[in-house]
FIDREN-809203 format. One line per 2 residues: number of its first residue (from 0); their letters; for each residue x, y, z of N, C-alpha, C. Coordinates in steps of 0.02 Angstrom, whole numbers. Example, Ala and Ser with C-alpha at 12.3 -4.5 7.8 and 13.67 -1.06 7.14 Angstrom:
REM residues 2
0> AS> 660:-284:390:615:-225:390:660:-165:390; 642:-112:354:684:-53:357:645:2:394
//
This chain:
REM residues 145
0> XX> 42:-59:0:0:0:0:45:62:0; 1:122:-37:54:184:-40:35:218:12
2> XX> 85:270:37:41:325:78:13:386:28; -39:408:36:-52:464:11:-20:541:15
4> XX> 16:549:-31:39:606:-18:25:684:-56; -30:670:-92:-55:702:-130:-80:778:-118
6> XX> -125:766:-17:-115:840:-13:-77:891:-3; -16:850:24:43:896:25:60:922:-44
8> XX> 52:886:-96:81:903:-157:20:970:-198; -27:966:-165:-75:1016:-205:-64:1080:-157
10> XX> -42:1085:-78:-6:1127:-49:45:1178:-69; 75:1118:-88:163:1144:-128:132:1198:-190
12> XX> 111:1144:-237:70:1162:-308:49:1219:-324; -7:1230:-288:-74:1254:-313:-60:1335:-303
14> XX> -32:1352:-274:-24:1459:-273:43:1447:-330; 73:1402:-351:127:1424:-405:91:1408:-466
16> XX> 54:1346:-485:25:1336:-534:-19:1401:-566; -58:1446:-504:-87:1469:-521:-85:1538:-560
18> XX> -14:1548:-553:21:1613:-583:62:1650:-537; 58:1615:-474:115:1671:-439:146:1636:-377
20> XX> 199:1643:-369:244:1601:-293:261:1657:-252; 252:1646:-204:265:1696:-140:323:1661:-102
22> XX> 361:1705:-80:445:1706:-46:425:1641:-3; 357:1611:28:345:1591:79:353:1518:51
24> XX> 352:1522:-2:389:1437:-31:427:1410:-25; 501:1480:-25:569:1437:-15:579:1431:52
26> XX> 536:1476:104:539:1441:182:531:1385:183; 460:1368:163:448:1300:171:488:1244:140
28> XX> 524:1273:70:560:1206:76:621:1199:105; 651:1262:149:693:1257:182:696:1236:247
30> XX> 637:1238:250:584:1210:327:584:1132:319; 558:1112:273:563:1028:250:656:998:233
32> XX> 691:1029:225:755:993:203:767:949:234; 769:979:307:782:933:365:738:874:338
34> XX> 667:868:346:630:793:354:650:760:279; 705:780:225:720:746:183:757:684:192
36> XX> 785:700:252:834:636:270:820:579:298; 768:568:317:704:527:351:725:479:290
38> XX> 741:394:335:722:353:266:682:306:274; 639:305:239:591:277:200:589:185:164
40> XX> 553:140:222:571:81:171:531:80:107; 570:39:82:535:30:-8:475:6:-5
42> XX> 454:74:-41:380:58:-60:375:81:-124; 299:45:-146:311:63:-210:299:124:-240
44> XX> 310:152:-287:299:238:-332:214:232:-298; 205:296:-279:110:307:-291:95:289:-372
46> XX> 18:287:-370:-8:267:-433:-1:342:-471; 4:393:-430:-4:446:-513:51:476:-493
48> XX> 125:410:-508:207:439:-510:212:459:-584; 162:437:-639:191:472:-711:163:551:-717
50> XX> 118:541:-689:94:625:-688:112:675:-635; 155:643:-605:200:681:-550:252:697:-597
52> XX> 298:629:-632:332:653:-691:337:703:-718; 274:727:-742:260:772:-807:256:820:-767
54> XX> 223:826:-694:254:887:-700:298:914:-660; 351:879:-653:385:895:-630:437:933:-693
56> XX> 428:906:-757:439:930:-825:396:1023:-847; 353:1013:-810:316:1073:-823:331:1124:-790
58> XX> 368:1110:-729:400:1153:-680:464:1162:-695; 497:1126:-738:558:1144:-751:552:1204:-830
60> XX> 500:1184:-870:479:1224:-933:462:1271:-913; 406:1280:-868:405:1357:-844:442:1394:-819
62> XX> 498:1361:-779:536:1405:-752:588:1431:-795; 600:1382:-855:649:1429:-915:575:1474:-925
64> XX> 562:1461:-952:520:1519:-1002:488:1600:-955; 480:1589:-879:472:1654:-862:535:1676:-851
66> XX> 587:1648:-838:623:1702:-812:653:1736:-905; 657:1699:-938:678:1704:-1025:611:1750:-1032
68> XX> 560:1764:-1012:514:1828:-1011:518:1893:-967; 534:1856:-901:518:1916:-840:585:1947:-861
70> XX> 577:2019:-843:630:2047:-789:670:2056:-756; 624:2008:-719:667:2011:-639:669:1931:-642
72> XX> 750:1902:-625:730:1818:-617:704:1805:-555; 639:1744:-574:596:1723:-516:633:1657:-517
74> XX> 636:1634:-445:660:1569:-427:596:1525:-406; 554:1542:-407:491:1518:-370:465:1459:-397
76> XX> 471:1434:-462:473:1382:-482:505:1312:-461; 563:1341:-469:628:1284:-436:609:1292:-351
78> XX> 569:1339:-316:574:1344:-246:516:1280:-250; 485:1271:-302:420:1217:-296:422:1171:-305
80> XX> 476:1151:-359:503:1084:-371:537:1049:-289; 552:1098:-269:611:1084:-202:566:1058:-156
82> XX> 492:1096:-133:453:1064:-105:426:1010:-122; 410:1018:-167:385:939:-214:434:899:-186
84> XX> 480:910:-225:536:846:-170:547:812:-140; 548:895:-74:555:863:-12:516:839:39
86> XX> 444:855:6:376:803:21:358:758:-9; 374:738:-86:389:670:-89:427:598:-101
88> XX> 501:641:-97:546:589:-100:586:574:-25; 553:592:6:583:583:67:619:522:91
90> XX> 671:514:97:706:442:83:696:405:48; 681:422:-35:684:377:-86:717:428:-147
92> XX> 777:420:-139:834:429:-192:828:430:-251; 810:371:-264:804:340:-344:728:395:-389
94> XX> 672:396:-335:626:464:-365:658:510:-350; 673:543:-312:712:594:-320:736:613:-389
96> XX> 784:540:-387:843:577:-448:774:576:-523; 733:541:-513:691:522:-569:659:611:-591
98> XX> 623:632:-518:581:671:-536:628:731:-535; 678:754:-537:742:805:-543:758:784:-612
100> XX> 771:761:-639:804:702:-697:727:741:-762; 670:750:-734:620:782:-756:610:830:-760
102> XX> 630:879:-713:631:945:-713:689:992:-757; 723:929:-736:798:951:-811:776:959:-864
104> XX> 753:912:-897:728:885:-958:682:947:-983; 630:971:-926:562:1010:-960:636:1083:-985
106> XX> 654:1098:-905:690:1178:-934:748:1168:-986; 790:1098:-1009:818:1111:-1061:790:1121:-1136
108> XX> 743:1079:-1115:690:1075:-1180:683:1127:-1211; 645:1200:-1172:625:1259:-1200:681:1280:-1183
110> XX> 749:1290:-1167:823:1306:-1187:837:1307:-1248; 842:1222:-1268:869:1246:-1318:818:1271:-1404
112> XX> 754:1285:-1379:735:1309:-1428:711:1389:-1425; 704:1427:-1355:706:1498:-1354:753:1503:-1326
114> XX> 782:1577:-1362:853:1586:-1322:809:1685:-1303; 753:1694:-1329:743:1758:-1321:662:1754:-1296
116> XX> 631:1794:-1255:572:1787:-1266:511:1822:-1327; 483:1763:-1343:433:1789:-1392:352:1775:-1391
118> XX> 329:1784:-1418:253:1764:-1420:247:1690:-1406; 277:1660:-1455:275:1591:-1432:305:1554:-1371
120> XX> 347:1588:-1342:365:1562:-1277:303:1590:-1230; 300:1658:-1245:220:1680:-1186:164:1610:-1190
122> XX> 150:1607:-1262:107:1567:-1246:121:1474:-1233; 169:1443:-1255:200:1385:-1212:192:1408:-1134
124> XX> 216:1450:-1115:222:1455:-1025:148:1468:-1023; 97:1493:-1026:28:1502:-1014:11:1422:-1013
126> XX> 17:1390:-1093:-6:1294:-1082:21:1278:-1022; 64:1275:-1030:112:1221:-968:93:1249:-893
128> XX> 80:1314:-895:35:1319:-825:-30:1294:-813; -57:1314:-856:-123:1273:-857:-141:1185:-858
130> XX> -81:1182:-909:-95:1091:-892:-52:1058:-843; -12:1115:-793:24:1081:-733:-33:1098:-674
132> XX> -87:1149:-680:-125:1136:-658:-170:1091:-636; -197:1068:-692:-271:1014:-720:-212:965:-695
134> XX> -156:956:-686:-125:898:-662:-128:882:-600; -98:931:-556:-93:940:-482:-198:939:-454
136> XX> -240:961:-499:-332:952:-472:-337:873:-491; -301:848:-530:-329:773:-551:-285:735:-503
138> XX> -236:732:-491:-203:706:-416:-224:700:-368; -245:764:-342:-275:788:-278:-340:742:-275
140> XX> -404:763:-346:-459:738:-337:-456:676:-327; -427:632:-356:-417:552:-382:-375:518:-312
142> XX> -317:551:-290:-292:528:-233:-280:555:-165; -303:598:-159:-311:650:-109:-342:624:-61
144> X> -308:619:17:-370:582:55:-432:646:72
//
């Protein structure tokens, strides 16, 4: 059996998905580091570890593409991945490296194809928020205690 960890993850989620991260993210995952070291016997991946996957890919895509838009660089992305993390890989390494290994992947992706921001990156980062959204509500709803 898995544990549910789903509402922590719509916690983490849901004020960054929604268009904006507040400083109060990277507390918290600086607040959680510590309980990263906690280990964990083997159990198996939760059932929605591929759509944790993805977005953990979606968090890495957005976070190239706003700061390759903003201004000002926001870290608030990567402050979410970190929580994500460190609420659900908590002594399991091997996700860890999986769902990091994902977040690489999304921000090299739109690397190496914007190097400037344009219309089409605005609107890629608008999708990928929205469907890292509908990801993190279908988690929650489906496994959420």
């Amino acid at each position: 059996m898995f544990r549910s960890r789903a509402p922590i993850l719509a916690l983490v989620l849901s004020v960054a998905l929604a268009g904006g991260v507040r400083d109060a993210w990277a507390q918290e995952a600086e607040a959680t580091e510590e309980e990263a070291t906690v280990v964990v016997p083997d159990l198996p991946p939760p059932p929605y570890e591929a759509r944790l996957l993805r977005l953990a890919e979606i968090l890495g895509s957005v976070q190239y593409l706003r700061n390759l838009c903003s201004p000002e660089e926001e870290t608030g992305w990567r402050d979410s991945m970190q929580a994500l993390l460190n609420s659900e890989t908590a002594g399991e390494a091997d996700r860890r490296e999986q769902l990091t290994a994902g977040y690489n992947r999304g921000f090299r992706a739109f690397a190496s194809v914007y190097t400037s921001c344009t219309e089409a990156a605005v609107v890629a980062e608008e999708r990928y928020r929205h469907e890292g959204a509908t990801l993190v509500a279908e988690i929650v709803s489906r496994y959420g205690n």
